[in-house]
C-alpha positions as CSV (number, residue, x, y, z in Angstrom):
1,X,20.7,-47.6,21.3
2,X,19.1,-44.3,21.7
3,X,18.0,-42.4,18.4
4,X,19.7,-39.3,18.0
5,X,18.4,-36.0,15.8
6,X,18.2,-36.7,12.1
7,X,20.5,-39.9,12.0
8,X,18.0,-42.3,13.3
9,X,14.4,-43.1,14.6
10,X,14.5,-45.7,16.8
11,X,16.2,-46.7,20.2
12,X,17.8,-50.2,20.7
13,X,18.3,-52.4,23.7
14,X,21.7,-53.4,24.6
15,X,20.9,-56.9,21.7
16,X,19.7,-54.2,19.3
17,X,16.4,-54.6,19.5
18,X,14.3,-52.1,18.0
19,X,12.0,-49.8,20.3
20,X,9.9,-46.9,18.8
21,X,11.3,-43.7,19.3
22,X,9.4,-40.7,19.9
23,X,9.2,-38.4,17.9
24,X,12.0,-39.3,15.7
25,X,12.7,-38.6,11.7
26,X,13.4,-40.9,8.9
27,X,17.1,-43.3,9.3
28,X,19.7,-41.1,7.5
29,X,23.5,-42.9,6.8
30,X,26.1,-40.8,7.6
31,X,27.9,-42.3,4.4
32,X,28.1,-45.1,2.2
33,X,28.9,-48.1,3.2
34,X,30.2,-51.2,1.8
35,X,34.0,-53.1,2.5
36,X,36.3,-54.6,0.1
37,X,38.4,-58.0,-1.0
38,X,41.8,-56.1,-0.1
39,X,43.1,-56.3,-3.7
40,X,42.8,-53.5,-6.2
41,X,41.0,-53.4,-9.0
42,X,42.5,-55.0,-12.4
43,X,41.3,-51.9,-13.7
44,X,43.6,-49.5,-12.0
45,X,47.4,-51.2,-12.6
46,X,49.8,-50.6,-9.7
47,X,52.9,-50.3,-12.6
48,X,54.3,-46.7,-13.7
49,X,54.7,-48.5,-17.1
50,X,50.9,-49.5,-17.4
51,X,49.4,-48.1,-20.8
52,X,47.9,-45.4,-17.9
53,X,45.7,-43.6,-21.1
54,X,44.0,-46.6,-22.3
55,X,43.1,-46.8,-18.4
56,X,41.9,-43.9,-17.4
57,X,39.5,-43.7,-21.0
58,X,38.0,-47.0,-20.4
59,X,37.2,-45.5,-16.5
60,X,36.1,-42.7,-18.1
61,X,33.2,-43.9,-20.3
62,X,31.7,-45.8,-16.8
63,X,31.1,-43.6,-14.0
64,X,30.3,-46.4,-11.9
65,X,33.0,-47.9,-12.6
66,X,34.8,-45.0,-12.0
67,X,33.4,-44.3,-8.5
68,X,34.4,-48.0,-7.4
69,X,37.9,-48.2,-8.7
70,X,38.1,-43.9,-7.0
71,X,37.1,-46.1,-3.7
72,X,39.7,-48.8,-3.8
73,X,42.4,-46.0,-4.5
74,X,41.8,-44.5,-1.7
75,X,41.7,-47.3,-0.1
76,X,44.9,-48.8,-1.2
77,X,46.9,-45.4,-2.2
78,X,49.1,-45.8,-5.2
79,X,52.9,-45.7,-5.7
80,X,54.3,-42.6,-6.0
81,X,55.4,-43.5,-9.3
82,X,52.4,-44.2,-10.7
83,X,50.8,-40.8,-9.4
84,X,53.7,-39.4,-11.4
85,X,53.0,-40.5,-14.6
86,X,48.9,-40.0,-14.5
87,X,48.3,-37.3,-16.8
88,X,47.7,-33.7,-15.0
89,X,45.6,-33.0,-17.9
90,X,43.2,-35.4,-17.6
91,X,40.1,-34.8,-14.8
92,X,39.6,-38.6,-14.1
93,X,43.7,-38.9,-13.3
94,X,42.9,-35.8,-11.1
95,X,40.7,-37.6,-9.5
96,X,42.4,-40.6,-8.9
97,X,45.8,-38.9,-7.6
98,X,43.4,-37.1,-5.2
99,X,42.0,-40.4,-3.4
100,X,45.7,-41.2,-3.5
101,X,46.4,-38.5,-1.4
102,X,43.4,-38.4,0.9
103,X,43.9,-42.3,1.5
104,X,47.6,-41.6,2.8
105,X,45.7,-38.4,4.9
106,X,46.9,-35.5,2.3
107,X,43.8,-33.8,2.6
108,X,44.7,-30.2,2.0
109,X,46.9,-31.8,-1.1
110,X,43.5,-33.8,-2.7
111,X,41.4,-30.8,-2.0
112,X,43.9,-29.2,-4.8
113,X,43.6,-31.6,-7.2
114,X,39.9,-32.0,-6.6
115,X,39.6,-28.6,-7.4
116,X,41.6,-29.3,-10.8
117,X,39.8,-32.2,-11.8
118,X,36.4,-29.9,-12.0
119,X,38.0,-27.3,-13.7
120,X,38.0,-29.5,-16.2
121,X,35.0,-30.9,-15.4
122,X,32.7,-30.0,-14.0
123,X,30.1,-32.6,-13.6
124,X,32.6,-35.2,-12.5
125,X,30.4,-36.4,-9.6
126,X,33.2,-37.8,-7.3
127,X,35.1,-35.0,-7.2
128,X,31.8,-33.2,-6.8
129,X,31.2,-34.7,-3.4
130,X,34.7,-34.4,-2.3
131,X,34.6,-31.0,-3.1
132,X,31.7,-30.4,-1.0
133,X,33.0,-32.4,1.7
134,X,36.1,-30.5,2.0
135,X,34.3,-27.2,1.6
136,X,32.6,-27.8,4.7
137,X,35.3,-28.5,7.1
138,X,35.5,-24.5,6.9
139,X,33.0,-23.6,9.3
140,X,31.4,-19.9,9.5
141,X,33.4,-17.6,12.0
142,X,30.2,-15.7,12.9
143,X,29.1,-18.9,14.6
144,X,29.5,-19.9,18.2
145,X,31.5,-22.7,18.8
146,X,28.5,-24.7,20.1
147,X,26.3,-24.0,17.3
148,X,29.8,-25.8,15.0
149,X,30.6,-28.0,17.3
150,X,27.5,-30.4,15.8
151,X,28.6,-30.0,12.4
152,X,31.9,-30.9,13.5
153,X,30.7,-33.9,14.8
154,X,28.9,-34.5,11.5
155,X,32.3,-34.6,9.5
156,X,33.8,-36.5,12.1
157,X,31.7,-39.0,10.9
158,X,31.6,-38.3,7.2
159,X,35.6,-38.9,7.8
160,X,34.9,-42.0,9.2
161,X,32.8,-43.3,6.3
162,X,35.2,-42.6,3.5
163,X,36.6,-45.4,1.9
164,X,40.0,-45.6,3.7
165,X,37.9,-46.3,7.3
166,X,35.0,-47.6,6.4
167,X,35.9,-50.9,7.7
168,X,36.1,-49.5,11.2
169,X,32.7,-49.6,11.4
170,X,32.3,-52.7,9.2
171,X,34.6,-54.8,11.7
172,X,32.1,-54.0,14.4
173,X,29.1,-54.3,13.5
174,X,30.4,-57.6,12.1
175,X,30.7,-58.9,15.8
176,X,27.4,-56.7,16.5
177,X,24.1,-56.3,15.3
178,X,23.3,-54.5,12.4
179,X,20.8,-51.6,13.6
180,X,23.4,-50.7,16.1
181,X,25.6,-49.4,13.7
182,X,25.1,-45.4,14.6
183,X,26.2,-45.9,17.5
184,X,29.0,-48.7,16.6
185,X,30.0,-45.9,14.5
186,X,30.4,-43.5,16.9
187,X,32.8,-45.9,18.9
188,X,35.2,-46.6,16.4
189,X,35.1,-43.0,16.0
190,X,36.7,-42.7,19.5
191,X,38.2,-46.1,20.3
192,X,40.3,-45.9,17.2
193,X,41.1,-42.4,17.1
194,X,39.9,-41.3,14.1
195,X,39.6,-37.9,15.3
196,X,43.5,-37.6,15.5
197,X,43.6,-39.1,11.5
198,X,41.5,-35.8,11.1
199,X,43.5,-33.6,12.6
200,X,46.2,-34.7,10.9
201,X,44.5,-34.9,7.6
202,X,42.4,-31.2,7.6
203,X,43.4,-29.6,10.9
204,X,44.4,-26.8,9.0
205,X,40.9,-25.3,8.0
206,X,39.8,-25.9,11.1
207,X,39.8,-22.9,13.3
208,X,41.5,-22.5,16.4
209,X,38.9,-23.1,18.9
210,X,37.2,-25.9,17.0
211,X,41.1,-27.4,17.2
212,X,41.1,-27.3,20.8
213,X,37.9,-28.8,21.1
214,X,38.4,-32.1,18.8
215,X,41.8,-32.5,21.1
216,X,39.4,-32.4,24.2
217,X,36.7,-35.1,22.8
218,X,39.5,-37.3,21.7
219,X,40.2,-37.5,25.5
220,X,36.9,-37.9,26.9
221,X,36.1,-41.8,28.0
222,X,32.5,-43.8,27.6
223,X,31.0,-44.0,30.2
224,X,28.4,-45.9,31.8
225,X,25.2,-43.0,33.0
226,X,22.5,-44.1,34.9
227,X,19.1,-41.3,34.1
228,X,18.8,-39.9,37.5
229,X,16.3,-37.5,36.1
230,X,14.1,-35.8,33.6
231,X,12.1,-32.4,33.6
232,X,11.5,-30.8,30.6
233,X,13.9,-31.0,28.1
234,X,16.7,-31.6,31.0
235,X,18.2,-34.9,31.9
236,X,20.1,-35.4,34.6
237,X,22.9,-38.5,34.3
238,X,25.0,-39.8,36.8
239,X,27.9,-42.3,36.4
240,X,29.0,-42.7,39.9
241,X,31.8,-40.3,40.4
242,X,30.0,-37.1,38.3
243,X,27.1,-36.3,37.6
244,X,26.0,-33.6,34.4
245,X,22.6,-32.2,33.6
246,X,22.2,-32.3,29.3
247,X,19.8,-30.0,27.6
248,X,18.1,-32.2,25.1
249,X,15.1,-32.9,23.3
250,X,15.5,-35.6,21.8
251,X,17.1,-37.4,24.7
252,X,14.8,-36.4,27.2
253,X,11.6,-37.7,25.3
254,X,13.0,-41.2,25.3
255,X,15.2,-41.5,28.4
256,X,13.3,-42.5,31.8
257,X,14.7,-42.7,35.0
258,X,17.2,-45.5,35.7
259,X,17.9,-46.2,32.5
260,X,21.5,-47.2,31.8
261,X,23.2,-45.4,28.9
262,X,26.4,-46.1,27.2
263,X,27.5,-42.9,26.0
264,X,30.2,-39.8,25.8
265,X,29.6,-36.8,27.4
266,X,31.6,-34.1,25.4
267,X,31.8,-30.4,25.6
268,X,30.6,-28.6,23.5
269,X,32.5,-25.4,24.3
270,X,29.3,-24.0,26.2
271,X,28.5,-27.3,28.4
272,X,28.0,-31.1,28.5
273,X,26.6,-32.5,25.4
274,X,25.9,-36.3,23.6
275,X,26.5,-35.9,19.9
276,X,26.5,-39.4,19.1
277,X,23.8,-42.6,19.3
278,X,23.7,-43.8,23.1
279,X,23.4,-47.5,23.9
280,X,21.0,-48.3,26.2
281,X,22.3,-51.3,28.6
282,X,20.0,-53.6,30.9
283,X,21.0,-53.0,34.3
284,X,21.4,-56.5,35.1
285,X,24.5,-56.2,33.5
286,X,25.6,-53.1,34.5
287,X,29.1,-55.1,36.2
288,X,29.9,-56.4,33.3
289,X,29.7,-53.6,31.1
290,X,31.9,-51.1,33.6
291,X,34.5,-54.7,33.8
292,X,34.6,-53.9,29.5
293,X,35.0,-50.2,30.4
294,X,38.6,-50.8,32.5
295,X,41.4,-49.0,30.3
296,X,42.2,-49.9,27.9
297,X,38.9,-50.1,26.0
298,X,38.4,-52.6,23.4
299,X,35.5,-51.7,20.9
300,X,35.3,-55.5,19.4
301,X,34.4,-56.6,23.3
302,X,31.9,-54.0,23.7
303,X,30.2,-54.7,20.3
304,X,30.0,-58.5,20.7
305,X,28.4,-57.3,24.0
306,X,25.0,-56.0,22.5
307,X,25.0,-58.9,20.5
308,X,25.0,-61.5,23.4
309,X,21.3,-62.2,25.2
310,X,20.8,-60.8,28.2
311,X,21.0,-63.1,31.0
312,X,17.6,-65.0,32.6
313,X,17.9,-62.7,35.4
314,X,16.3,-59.6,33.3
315,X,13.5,-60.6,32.0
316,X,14.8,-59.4,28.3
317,X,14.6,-61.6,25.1
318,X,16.9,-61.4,22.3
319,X,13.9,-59.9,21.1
320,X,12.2,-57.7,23.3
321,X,13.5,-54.6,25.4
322,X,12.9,-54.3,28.8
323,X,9.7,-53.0,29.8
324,X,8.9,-49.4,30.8
Protein backbone atom coordinates (compact mmCIF):
# COMPACT_ATOMS: atom_id res chain seq x y z
CA UNK A 1 0.00 0.00 0.00
CA UNK A 2 1.13 3.46 -0.76
CA UNK A 3 1.01 6.10 2.16
CA UNK A 4 -1.16 8.82 1.46
CA UNK A 5 -1.01 12.70 3.04
CA UNK A 6 -1.78 12.80 6.74
CA UNK A 7 -3.56 9.20 7.06
CA UNK A 8 -0.45 7.13 6.96
CA UNK A 9 3.45 6.90 6.79
CA UNK A 10 4.36 4.03 5.26
CA UNK A 11 3.88 2.07 1.87
CA UNK A 12 3.03 -1.72 1.83
CA UNK A 13 3.70 -4.50 -0.53
CA UNK A 14 0.89 -6.36 -2.01
CA UNK A 15 1.33 -8.95 1.73
CA UNK A 16 1.42 -5.73 3.68
CA UNK A 17 4.67 -5.49 4.38
CA UNK A 18 5.90 -2.31 5.67
CA UNK A 19 8.36 -0.12 3.52
CA UNK A 20 9.46 3.43 4.71
CA UNK A 21 7.82 6.14 3.18
CA UNK A 22 9.35 9.28 2.40
CA UNK A 23 8.66 11.88 3.77
CA UNK A 24 5.48 10.83 5.43
CA UNK A 25 3.62 12.08 8.86
CA UNK A 26 2.51 10.33 11.90
CA UNK A 27 -0.55 7.14 11.14
CA UNK A 28 -3.84 9.05 11.75
CA UNK A 29 -7.31 6.68 11.94
CA UNK A 30 -9.94 8.05 10.03
CA UNK A 31 -12.28 6.80 13.01
CA UNK A 32 -12.63 4.44 15.74
CA UNK A 33 -12.72 1.27 15.24
CA UNK A 34 -13.87 -1.77 16.93
CA UNK A 35 -16.93 -4.48 15.82
CA UNK A 36 -19.62 -5.99 17.91
CA UNK A 37 -21.38 -9.47 19.20
CA UNK A 38 -24.61 -8.50 17.13
CA UNK A 39 -26.80 -8.29 20.34
CA UNK A 40 -27.70 -5.04 22.03
CA UNK A 41 -26.77 -4.12 25.12
CA UNK A 42 -28.91 -5.26 28.36
CA UNK A 43 -28.55 -1.80 29.16
CA UNK A 44 -30.59 -0.35 26.41
CA UNK A 45 -34.15 -2.65 26.43
CA UNK A 46 -35.71 -3.03 23.00
CA UNK A 47 -39.48 -2.87 24.97
CA UNK A 48 -41.68 0.50 24.77
CA UNK A 49 -42.68 -0.71 28.34
CA UNK A 50 -39.07 -0.80 29.75
CA UNK A 51 -38.82 1.45 33.02
CA UNK A 52 -36.91 3.83 30.05
CA UNK A 53 -36.06 6.65 33.11
CA UNK A 54 -34.33 4.30 35.34
CA UNK A 55 -32.29 3.55 31.92
CA UNK A 56 -31.33 6.39 30.64
CA UNK A 57 -30.12 7.80 34.54
CA UNK A 58 -28.00 4.82 35.05
CA UNK A 59 -26.43 5.64 31.26
CA UNK A 60 -26.23 8.93 32.31
CA UNK A 61 -23.86 8.80 35.44
CA UNK A 62 -21.18 6.56 32.88
CA UNK A 63 -20.18 8.32 29.91
CA UNK A 64 -18.49 5.41 28.74
CA UNK A 65 -21.00 3.52 29.15
CA UNK A 66 -22.95 5.79 27.49
CA UNK A 67 -20.73 6.10 24.34
CA UNK A 68 -20.81 2.15 23.97
CA UNK A 69 -24.50 1.52 24.30
CA UNK A 70 -24.89 5.30 21.68
CA UNK A 71 -22.69 2.74 19.39
CA UNK A 72 -24.74 -0.34 19.41
CA UNK A 73 -27.92 1.96 18.79
CA UNK A 74 -26.85 2.94 15.98
CA UNK A 75 -25.88 -0.02 15.09
CA UNK A 76 -28.99 -1.92 15.71
CA UNK A 77 -31.64 1.12 15.41
CA UNK A 78 -34.49 0.91 17.85
CA UNK A 79 -38.30 0.23 17.37
CA UNK A 80 -40.16 3.04 16.57
CA UNK A 81 -41.95 2.51 19.67
CA UNK A 82 -39.39 2.79 21.88
CA UNK A 83 -38.01 6.07 20.29
CA UNK A 84 -41.52 7.22 21.07
CA UNK A 85 -41.58 6.88 24.55
CA UNK A 86 -37.75 8.22 25.26
CA UNK A 87 -38.20 11.30 26.96
CA UNK A 88 -37.67 14.56 24.63
CA UNK A 89 -36.62 16.26 27.62
CA UNK A 90 -33.91 14.38 28.45
CA UNK A 91 -30.29 15.06 26.45
CA UNK A 92 -29.02 11.36 26.79
CA UNK A 93 -32.66 10.10 25.15
CA UNK A 94 -31.80 12.80 22.52
CA UNK A 95 -28.99 11.26 21.96
CA UNK A 96 -29.97 7.89 21.71
CA UNK A 97 -33.11 8.64 19.30
CA UNK A 98 -30.41 10.36 17.14
CA UNK A 99 -28.14 7.21 16.55
CA UNK A 100 -31.47 5.63 15.96
CA UNK A 101 -32.04 7.72 13.20
CA UNK A 102 -28.50 8.07 11.72
CA UNK A 103 -28.29 4.08 11.92
CA UNK A 104 -31.51 3.71 9.67
CA UNK A 105 -29.60 6.80 7.41
CA UNK A 106 -31.94 9.79 8.88
CA UNK A 107 -29.11 12.00 8.90
CA UNK A 108 -30.66 15.43 8.50
CA UNK A 109 -33.39 14.04 11.27
CA UNK A 110 -30.26 13.07 13.99
CA UNK A 111 -28.55 16.27 13.17
CA UNK A 112 -32.00 17.80 14.83
CA UNK A 113 -32.02 15.97 17.72
CA UNK A 114 -28.30 16.26 18.16
CA UNK A 115 -28.70 19.71 18.21
CA UNK A 116 -31.43 19.27 21.08
CA UNK A 117 -29.59 17.06 23.13
CA UNK A 118 -26.75 19.98 23.51
CA UNK A 119 -29.07 22.50 24.21
CA UNK A 120 -29.47 20.87 27.04
CA UNK A 121 -26.16 19.95 27.37
CA UNK A 122 -23.80 21.09 26.36
CA UNK A 123 -20.74 19.02 27.19
CA UNK A 124 -22.50 15.73 26.16
CA UNK A 125 -19.37 14.59 24.21
CA UNK A 126 -21.16 12.16 21.71
CA UNK A 127 -23.41 14.45 20.58
CA UNK A 128 -20.41 16.82 20.51
CA UNK A 129 -18.70 14.87 17.80
CA UNK A 130 -21.79 14.26 15.84
CA UNK A 131 -22.43 17.65 15.84
CA UNK A 132 -19.19 18.41 14.41
CA UNK A 133 -19.30 15.79 12.04
CA UNK A 134 -22.50 16.88 10.61
CA UNK A 135 -21.40 20.51 10.57
CA UNK A 136 -18.84 19.74 8.24
CA UNK A 137 -20.65 18.05 5.48
CA UNK A 138 -21.51 21.89 4.69
CA UNK A 139 -18.58 22.82 2.86
CA UNK A 140 -17.51 26.64 2.11
CA UNK A 141 -19.06 28.04 -1.24
CA UNK A 142 -16.09 30.28 -1.73
CA UNK A 143 -14.06 27.15 -2.37
CA UNK A 144 -13.30 25.46 -5.59
CA UNK A 145 -14.63 22.23 -5.99
CA UNK A 146 -11.10 20.65 -6.01
CA UNK A 147 -9.91 22.32 -3.07
CA UNK A 148 -13.67 20.29 -1.29
CA UNK A 149 -13.40 17.64 -3.09
CA UNK A 150 -10.57 16.21 -0.39
CA UNK A 151 -12.60 17.02 2.38
CA UNK A 152 -15.23 15.29 0.79
CA UNK A 153 -13.34 12.38 0.60
CA UNK A 154 -12.41 12.75 4.23
CA UNK A 155 -16.15 12.37 5.31
CA UNK A 156 -16.62 9.76 3.01
CA UNK A 157 -14.55 7.97 5.25
CA UNK A 158 -15.60 9.32 8.52
CA UNK A 159 -19.12 7.91 7.18
CA UNK A 160 -17.61 4.75 6.72
CA UNK A 161 -16.27 4.49 10.22
CA UNK A 162 -19.40 5.15 12.18
CA UNK A 163 -20.76 2.50 14.05
CA UNK A 164 -23.46 1.26 11.53
CA UNK A 165 -20.39 0.36 8.80
CA UNK A 166 -17.67 -0.09 10.65
CA UNK A 167 -17.68 -3.76 10.02
CA UNK A 168 -17.13 -3.07 6.30
CA UNK A 169 -13.80 -2.50 6.91
CA UNK A 170 -13.59 -5.00 9.79
CA UNK A 171 -14.74 -7.93 7.45
CA UNK A 172 -11.72 -7.15 5.25
CA UNK A 173 -9.06 -6.67 6.96
CA UNK A 174 -10.19 -9.81 8.67
CA UNK A 175 -9.31 -11.82 5.48
CA UNK A 176 -6.28 -9.21 5.02
CA UNK A 177 -3.61 -7.87 6.87
CA UNK A 178 -3.90 -5.46 9.40
CA UNK A 179 -1.62 -2.42 8.17
CA UNK A 180 -3.55 -2.49 5.00
CA UNK A 181 -6.45 -1.22 6.47
CA UNK A 182 -6.30 2.52 4.79
CA UNK A 183 -6.49 1.23 1.84
CA UNK A 184 -8.97 -1.80 2.68
CA UNK A 185 -10.95 1.07 3.77
CA UNK A 186 -11.03 2.78 0.86
CA UNK A 187 -12.34 -0.34 -1.01
CA UNK A 188 -15.26 -1.05 0.94
CA UNK A 189 -15.83 2.49 0.55
CA UNK A 190 -16.40 1.80 -3.23
CA UNK A 191 -17.07 -1.88 -3.61
CA UNK A 192 -20.00 -1.58 -1.23
CA UNK A 193 -21.24 1.64 -2.07
CA UNK A 194 -21.08 3.50 0.74
CA UNK A 195 -20.97 6.57 -1.10
CA UNK A 196 -24.73 6.06 -2.23
CA UNK A 197 -25.69 5.33 1.81
CA UNK A 198 -24.32 9.00 1.97
CA UNK A 199 -26.07 10.45 -0.48
CA UNK A 200 -28.99 9.09 0.76
CA UNK A 201 -28.25 9.96 4.32
CA UNK A 202 -26.76 13.87 3.94
CA UNK A 203 -27.07 14.58 0.24
CA UNK A 204 -29.01 17.44 1.12
CA UNK A 205 -26.15 19.79 2.60
CA UNK A 206 -24.22 18.89 0.06
CA UNK A 207 -24.02 21.33 -2.73
CA UNK A 208 -24.83 20.77 -6.15
CA UNK A 209 -21.55 20.28 -7.78
CA UNK A 210 -20.11 18.31 -4.96
CA UNK A 211 -23.51 16.04 -5.71
CA UNK A 212 -22.55 15.46 -9.07
CA UNK A 213 -19.17 14.58 -8.25
CA UNK A 214 -19.82 11.72 -5.49
CA UNK A 215 -22.33 10.29 -8.33
CA UNK A 216 -19.21 10.27 -10.74
CA UNK A 217 -16.59 8.46 -8.13
CA UNK A 218 -19.26 6.04 -7.25
CA UNK A 219 -18.83 4.98 -10.97
CA UNK A 220 -15.28 4.98 -11.40
CA UNK A 221 -13.65 1.19 -11.29
CA UNK A 222 -10.03 0.08 -9.64
CA UNK A 223 -7.81 -0.28 -11.70
CA UNK A 224 -4.65 -1.85 -12.14
CA UNK A 225 -1.75 1.40 -13.14
CA UNK A 226 1.55 0.52 -14.07
CA UNK A 227 4.13 4.06 -13.11
CA UNK A 228 5.13 4.86 -16.63
CA UNK A 229 6.78 7.91 -15.24
CA UNK A 230 7.96 10.49 -12.76
CA UNK A 231 9.35 14.11 -13.08
CA UNK A 232 8.85 16.38 -10.48
CA UNK A 233 5.85 16.16 -8.65
CA UNK A 234 4.08 14.45 -11.97
CA UNK A 235 3.45 10.76 -12.36
CA UNK A 236 2.44 9.47 -15.28
CA UNK A 237 0.18 5.95 -14.93
CA UNK A 238 -0.94 3.80 -17.49
CA UNK A 239 -3.49 0.91 -17.18
CA UNK A 240 -3.46 -0.45 -20.69
CA UNK A 241 -6.32 1.20 -22.34
CA UNK A 242 -5.72 5.10 -20.73
CA UNK A 243 -3.19 6.54 -19.53
CA UNK A 244 -3.49 10.03 -16.90
CA UNK A 245 -0.71 12.15 -15.67
CA UNK A 246 -1.49 13.00 -11.43
CA UNK A 247 0.00 16.01 -9.82
CA UNK A 248 1.25 14.69 -6.51
CA UNK A 249 3.74 14.97 -4.00
CA UNK A 250 3.32 12.61 -2.01
CA UNK A 251 2.89 9.98 -4.68
CA UNK A 252 5.61 10.93 -6.77
CA UNK A 253 8.31 10.72 -3.91
CA UNK A 254 7.46 7.04 -3.40
CA UNK A 255 6.29 5.68 -6.79
CA UNK A 256 9.15 4.48 -9.30
CA UNK A 257 8.73 3.44 -12.68
CA UNK A 258 7.04 0.10 -13.22
CA UNK A 259 5.56 -0.11 -10.18
CA UNK A 260 2.12 -1.68 -10.22
CA UNK A 261 -0.60 0.21 -8.22
CA UNK A 262 -3.96 -0.71 -7.23
CA UNK A 263 -5.85 2.29 -7.09
CA UNK A 264 -8.94 4.74 -8.36
CA UNK A 265 -8.38 7.46 -10.38
CA UNK A 266 -11.16 10.00 -9.63
CA UNK A 267 -11.89 13.45 -10.73
CA UNK A 268 -11.66 15.87 -8.81
CA UNK A 269 -13.63 18.43 -10.84
CA UNK A 270 -10.30 20.07 -12.19
CA UNK A 271 -8.50 16.66 -13.28
CA UNK A 272 -7.38 13.11 -12.37
CA UNK A 273 -6.71 12.63 -8.77
CA UNK A 274 -6.02 9.46 -6.03
CA UNK A 275 -7.64 10.34 -2.78
CA UNK A 276 -7.34 7.12 -1.19
CA UNK A 277 -4.21 4.61 -0.02
CA UNK A 278 -2.90 2.73 -3.29
CA UNK A 279 -1.80 -0.91 -3.07
CA UNK A 280 1.22 -1.54 -4.55
CA UNK A 281 1.06 -5.20 -6.43
CA UNK A 282 4.18 -7.33 -7.47
CA UNK A 283 4.16 -7.59 -11.06
CA UNK A 284 4.48 -11.17 -11.13
CA UNK A 285 1.13 -11.26 -10.40
CA UNK A 286 -0.15 -8.72 -12.36
CA UNK A 287 -2.71 -11.66 -14.27
CA UNK A 288 -4.08 -12.51 -11.47
CA UNK A 289 -4.90 -9.34 -9.95
CA UNK A 290 -6.67 -7.92 -13.40
CA UNK A 291 -8.58 -11.92 -13.42
CA UNK A 292 -10.01 -10.42 -9.52
CA UNK A 293 -10.65 -7.06 -11.33
CA UNK A 294 -13.43 -8.79 -14.07
CA UNK A 295 -16.89 -7.22 -13.11
CA UNK A 296 -18.21 -7.83 -10.78
CA UNK A 297 -15.53 -6.93 -8.21
CA UNK A 298 -15.42 -8.76 -4.96
CA UNK A 299 -13.53 -6.88 -2.19
CA UNK A 300 -13.18 -10.22 0.14
CA UNK A 301 -11.06 -11.78 -3.01
CA UNK A 302 -9.04 -8.83 -3.41
CA UNK A 303 -8.22 -8.58 0.33
CA UNK A 304 -7.34 -12.28 0.88
CA UNK A 305 -5.11 -11.38 -2.12
CA UNK A 306 -2.44 -9.16 -0.23
CA UNK A 307 -2.62 -11.55 2.34
CA UNK A 308 -1.42 -14.58 0.26
CA UNK A 309 2.72 -14.83 -0.40
CA UNK A 310 3.78 -13.92 -3.44
CA UNK A 311 4.77 -16.73 -5.58
CA UNK A 312 8.69 -18.07 -5.84
CA UNK A 313 8.86 -16.51 -9.10
CA UNK A 314 9.30 -12.83 -7.42
CA UNK A 315 11.72 -12.97 -5.31
CA UNK A 316 9.32 -11.37 -2.40
CA UNK A 317 8.96 -12.82 1.07
CA UNK A 318 6.00 -12.57 3.16
CA UNK A 319 8.30 -10.36 4.70
CA UNK A 320 10.12 -8.30 2.52
CA UNK A 321 9.09 -5.95 -0.51
CA UNK A 322 10.53 -6.15 -3.64
CA UNK A 323 13.60 -4.44 -4.19
CA UNK A 324 14.10 -0.98 -5.75
Amino acid sequence: MLARETRASTSHDDRGAAVPARGGGAAVMRGPRGGHDGRMSELMPRDENADLSTVIANLSRSPETLARVADEVEREPLPSAVVEALPRTDPVALLLAARSAEGEGRSFEAAGLVGEALALDPGLEPARRDAAEYAACRTDPHRELADRAADLFDRLLVFLYRPARRRLVEELVARSVRVAEHALADLALFEHDVIGEFLDARGEWLREDEVKLLESWRTTPSRLWEVVGVSGRRVTLDDGAEQVVLTDELLSGQALPGDLMLTRVLHDGTGPRVFGHPFKVDPARRDEMLALLADPVDPYAIAAFFRRPAGPASGVTPTTAPPR
